[in-house]
Backbone bond lengths (Angstrom), bond angles and torsions (degrees), N, CA, C in turn:
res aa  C-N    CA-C-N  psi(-1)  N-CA   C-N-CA  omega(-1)  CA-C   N-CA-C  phi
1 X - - - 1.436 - - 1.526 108.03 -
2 X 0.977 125.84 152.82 1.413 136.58 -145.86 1.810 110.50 -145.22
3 X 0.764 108.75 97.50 1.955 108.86 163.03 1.427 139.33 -66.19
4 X 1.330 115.55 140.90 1.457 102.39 -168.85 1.606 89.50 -105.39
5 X 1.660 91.56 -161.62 1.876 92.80 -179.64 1.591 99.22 -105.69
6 X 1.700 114.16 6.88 1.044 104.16 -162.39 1.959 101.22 -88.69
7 X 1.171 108.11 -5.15 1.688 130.73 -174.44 1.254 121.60 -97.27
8 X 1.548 103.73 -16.58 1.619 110.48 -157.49 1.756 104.83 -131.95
9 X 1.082 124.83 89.39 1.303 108.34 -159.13 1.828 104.34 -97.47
10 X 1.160 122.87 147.08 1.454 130.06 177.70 1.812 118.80 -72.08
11 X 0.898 115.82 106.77 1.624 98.63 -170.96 1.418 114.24 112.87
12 X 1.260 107.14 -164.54 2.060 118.59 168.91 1.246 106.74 -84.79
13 X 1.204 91.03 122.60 1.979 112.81 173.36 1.708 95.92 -40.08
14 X 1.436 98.04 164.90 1.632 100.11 160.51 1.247 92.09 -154.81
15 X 1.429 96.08 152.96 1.507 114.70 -171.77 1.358 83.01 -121.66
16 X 1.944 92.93 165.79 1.522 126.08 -150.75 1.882 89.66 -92.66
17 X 1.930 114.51 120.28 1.408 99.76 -174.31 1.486 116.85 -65.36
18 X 1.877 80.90 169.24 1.789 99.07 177.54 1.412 101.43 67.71
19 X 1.506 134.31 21.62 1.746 115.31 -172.59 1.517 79.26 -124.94
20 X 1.423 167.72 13.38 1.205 170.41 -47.74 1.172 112.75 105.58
21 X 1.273 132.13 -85.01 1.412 134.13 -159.90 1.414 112.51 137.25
22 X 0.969 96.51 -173.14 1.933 102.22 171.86 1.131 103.84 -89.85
23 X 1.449 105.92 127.10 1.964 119.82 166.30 1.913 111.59 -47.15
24 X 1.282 121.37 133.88 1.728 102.10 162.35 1.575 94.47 -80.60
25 X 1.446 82.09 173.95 1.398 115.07 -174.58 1.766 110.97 -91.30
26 X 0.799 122.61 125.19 1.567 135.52 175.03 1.755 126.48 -8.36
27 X 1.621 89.95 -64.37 1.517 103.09 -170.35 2.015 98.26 -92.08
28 X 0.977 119.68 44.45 1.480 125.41 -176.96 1.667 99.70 -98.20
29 X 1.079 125.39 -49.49 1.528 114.34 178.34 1.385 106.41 -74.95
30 X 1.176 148.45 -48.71 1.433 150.99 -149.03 2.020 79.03 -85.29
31 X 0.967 144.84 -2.63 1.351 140.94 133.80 1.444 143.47 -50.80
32 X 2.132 85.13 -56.11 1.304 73.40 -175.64 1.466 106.73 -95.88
33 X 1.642 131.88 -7.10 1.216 117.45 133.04 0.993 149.34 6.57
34 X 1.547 120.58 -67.21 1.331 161.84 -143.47 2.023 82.64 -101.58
35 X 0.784 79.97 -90.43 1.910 94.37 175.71 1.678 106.54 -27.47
36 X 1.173 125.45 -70.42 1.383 141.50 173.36 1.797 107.54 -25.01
37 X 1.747 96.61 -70.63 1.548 98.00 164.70 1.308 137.83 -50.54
38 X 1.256 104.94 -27.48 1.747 102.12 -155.93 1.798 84.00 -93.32
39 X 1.338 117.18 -31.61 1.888 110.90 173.84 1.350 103.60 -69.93
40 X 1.243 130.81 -8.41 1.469 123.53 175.47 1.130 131.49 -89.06
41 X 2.139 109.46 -16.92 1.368 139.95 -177.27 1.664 96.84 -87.96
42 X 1.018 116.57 -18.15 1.509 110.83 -154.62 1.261 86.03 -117.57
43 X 1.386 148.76 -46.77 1.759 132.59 -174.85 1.739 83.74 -65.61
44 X 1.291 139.19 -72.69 1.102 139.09 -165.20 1.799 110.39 -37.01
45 X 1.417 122.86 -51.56 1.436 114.91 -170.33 1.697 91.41 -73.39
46 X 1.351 129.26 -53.60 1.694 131.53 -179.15 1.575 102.12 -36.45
47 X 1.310 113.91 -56.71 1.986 117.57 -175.03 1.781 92.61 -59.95
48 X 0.777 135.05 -49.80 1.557 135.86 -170.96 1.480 129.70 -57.42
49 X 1.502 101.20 -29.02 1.786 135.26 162.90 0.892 92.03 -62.33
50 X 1.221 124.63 -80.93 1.306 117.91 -140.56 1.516 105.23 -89.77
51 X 1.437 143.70 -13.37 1.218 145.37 177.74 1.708 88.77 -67.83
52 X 1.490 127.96 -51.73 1.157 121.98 -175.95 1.938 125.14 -38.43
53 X 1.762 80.07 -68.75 1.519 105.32 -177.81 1.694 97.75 -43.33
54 X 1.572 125.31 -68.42 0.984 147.40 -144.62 2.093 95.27 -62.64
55 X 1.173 113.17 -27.14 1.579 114.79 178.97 1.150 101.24 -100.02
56 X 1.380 139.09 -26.82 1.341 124.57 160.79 1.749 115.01 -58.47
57 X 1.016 105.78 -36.97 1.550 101.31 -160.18 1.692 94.31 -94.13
58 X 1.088 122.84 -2.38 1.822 120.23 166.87 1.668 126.77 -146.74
59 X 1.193 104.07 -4.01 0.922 118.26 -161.19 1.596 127.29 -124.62
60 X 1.375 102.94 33.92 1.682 145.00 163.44 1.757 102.37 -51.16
61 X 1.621 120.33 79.97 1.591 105.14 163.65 1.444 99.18 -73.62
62 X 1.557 140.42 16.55 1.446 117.92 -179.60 2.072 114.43 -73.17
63 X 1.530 99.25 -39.90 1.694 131.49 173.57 1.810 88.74 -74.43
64 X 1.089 111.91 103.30 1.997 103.39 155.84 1.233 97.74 -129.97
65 X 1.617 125.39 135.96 1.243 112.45 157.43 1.378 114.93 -111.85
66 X 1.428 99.16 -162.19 2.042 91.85 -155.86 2.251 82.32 -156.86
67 X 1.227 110.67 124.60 1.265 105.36 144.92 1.159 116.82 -105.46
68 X 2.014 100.21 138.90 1.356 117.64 -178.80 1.623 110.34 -88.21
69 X 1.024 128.90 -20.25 1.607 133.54 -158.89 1.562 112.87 177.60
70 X 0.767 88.23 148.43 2.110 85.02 162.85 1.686 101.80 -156.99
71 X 1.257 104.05 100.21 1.330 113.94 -174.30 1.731 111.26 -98.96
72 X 1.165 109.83 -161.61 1.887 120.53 154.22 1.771 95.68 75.64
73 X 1.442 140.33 32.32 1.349 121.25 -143.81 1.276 101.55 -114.71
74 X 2.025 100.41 105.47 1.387 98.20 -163.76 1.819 84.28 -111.26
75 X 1.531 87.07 -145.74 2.140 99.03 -165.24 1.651 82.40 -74.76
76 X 1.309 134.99 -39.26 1.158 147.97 -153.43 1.653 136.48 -82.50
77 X 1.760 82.50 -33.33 1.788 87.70 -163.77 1.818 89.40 -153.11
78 X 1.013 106.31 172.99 1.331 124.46 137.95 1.658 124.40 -176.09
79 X 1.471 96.92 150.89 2.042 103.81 -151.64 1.783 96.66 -86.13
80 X 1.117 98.30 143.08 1.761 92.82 177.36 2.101 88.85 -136.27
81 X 1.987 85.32 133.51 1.300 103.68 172.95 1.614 125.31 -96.72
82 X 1.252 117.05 83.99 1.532 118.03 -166.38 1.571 141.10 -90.10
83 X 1.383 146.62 106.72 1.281 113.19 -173.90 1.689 107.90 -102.53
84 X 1.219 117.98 165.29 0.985 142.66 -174.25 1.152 135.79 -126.26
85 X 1.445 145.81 113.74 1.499 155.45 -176.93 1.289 109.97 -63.67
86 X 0.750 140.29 112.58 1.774 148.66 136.26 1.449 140.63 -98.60
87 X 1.360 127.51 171.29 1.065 115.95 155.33 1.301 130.81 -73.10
88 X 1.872 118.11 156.43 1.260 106.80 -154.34 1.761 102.49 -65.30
89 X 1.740 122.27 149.38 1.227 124.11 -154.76 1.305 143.79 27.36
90 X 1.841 108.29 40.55 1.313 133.48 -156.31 1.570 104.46 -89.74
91 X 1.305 122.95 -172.59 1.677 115.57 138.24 1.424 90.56 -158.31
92 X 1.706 92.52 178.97 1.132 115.44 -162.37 1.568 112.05 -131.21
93 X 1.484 114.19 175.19 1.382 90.63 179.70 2.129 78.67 -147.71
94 X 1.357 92.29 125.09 1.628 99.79 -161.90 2.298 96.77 -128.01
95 X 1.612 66.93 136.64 1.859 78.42 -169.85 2.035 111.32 -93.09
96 X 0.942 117.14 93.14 1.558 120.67 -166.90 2.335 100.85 -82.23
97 X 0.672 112.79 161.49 1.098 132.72 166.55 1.492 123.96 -145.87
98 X 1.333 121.49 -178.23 1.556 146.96 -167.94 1.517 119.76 -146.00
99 X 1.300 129.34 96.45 1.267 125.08 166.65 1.763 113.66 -112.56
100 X 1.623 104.72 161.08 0.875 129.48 -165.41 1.818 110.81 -81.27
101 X 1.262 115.63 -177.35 2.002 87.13 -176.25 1.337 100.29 -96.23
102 X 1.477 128.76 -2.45 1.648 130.21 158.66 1.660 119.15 -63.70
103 X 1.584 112.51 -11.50 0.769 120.62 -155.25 1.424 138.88 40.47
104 X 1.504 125.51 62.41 1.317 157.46 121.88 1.817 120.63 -56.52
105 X 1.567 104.09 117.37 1.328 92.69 -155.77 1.659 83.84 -92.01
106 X 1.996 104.14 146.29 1.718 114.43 -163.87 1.388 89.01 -117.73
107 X 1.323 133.79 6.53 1.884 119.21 170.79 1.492 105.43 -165.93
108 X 1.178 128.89 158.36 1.479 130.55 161.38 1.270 108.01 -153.44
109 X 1.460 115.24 128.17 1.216 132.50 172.34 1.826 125.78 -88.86
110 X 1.007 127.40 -176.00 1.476 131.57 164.83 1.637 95.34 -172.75
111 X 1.602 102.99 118.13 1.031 125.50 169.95 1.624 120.69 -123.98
112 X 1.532 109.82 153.59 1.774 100.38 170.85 1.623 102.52 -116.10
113 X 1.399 98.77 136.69 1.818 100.07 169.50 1.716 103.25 -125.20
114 X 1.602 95.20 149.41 1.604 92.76 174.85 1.427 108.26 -151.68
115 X 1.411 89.89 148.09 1.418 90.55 -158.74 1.722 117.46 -89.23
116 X 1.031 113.06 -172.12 1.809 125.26 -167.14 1.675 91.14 -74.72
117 X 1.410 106.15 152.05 1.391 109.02 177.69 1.764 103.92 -73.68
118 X 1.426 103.33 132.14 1.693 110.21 173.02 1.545 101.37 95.08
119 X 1.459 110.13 -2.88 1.553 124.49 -165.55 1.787 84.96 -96.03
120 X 1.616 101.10 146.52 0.961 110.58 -172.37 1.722 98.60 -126.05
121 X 1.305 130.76 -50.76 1.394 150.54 139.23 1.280 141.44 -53.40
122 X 1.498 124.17 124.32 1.163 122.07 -161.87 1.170 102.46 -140.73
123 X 1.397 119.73 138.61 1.891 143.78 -162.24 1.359 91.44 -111.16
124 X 1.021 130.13 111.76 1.400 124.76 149.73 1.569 137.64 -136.98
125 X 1.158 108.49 124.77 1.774 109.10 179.87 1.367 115.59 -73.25
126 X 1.493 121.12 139.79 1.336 117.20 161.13 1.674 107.40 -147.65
127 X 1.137 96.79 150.23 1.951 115.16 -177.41 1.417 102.72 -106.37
128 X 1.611 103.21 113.77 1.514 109.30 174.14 1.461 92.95 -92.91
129 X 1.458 117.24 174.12 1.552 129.04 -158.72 1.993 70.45 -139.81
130 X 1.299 83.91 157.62 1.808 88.49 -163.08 1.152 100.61 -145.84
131 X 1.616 130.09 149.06 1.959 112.76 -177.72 1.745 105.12 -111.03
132 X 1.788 108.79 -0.78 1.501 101.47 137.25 1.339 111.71 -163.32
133 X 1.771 123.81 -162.35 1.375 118.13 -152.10 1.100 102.08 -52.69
134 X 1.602 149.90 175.29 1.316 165.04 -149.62 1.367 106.02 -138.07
135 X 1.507 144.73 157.05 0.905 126.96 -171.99 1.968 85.91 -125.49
136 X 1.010 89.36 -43.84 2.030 113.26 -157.27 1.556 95.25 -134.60
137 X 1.726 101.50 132.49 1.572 93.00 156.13 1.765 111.58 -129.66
138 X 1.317 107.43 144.92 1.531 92.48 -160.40 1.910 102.13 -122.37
139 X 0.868 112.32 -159.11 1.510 134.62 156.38 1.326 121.35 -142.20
140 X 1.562 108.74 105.68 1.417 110.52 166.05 1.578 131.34 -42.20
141 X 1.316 101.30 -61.76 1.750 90.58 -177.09 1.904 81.17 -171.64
142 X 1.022 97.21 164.47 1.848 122.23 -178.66 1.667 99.15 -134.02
143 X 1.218 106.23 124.00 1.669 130.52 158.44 1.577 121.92 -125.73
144 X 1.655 101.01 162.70 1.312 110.82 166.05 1.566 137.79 -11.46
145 X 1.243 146.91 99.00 1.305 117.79 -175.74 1.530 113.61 -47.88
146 X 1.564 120.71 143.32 1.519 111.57 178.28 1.881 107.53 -68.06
């Protein structure tokens, strides 16, 4: 079998115009490339703001608290034994509550504890008053005094 030149063309084909479309132009990806990255630099520095802001404004490991016990758990009350992280001779001002075992919360407190100078840790008891039996008593979270 045998080839002509009329089958075999030398070079880039060409097609018959307008039956195709318009060719793009060369430097069109190394664009949108270009484009692709720089929206990828900018959601990335925006996620980074706000991951910042967002641990400043909640996300204080200096305040940790810790419940030790929550005993005394009558129709009325129940005592919760807590310690708390601060800075050294810091205080805190830590929000405790009381829920029920449906979990309906039955009291919430806000208290401030502070600790001994050079004291870094703080033990503290407190008696929530409850408007019925208690199931759990906890501490939400401890921050800065305002």
């Amino acid at each position: 079998m045998t080839e002509t030149h009329a089958t075999i063309s030398a070079g880039a084909p060409v097609f018959p115009a307008g039956r195709y479309g318009r060719r793009r132009a060369s430097g069109g990806k190394r664009r949108r490339t270009l484009l692709a990255a720089l929206v990828l630099v900018a959601l990335v520095s925006t996620l980074t703001v706000i991951s910042f802001r967002l641990y400043r404004q909640y996300g204080d490991p200096v305040y940790d608290a810790q419940v030790i016990t929550y005993t005394d758990i009558t129709d009325s009350q129940v005592v919760v034994d807590f310690r708390v992280t601060v800075p050294a001779g810091g205080s805190a001002v830590c929000v405790l509550r009381a829920r029920t075992h449906a979990g309906a919360e039955v009291a919430r407190d806000q208290i401030t504890v502070t600790a001994e100078p050079g004291n870094r840790h703080i033990t503290a008891r407190h008696r929530l008053a409850t408007t019925e039996r208690p199931f759990i008593g906890e501490v939400l979270r401890c921050q800065p005094p305002s």
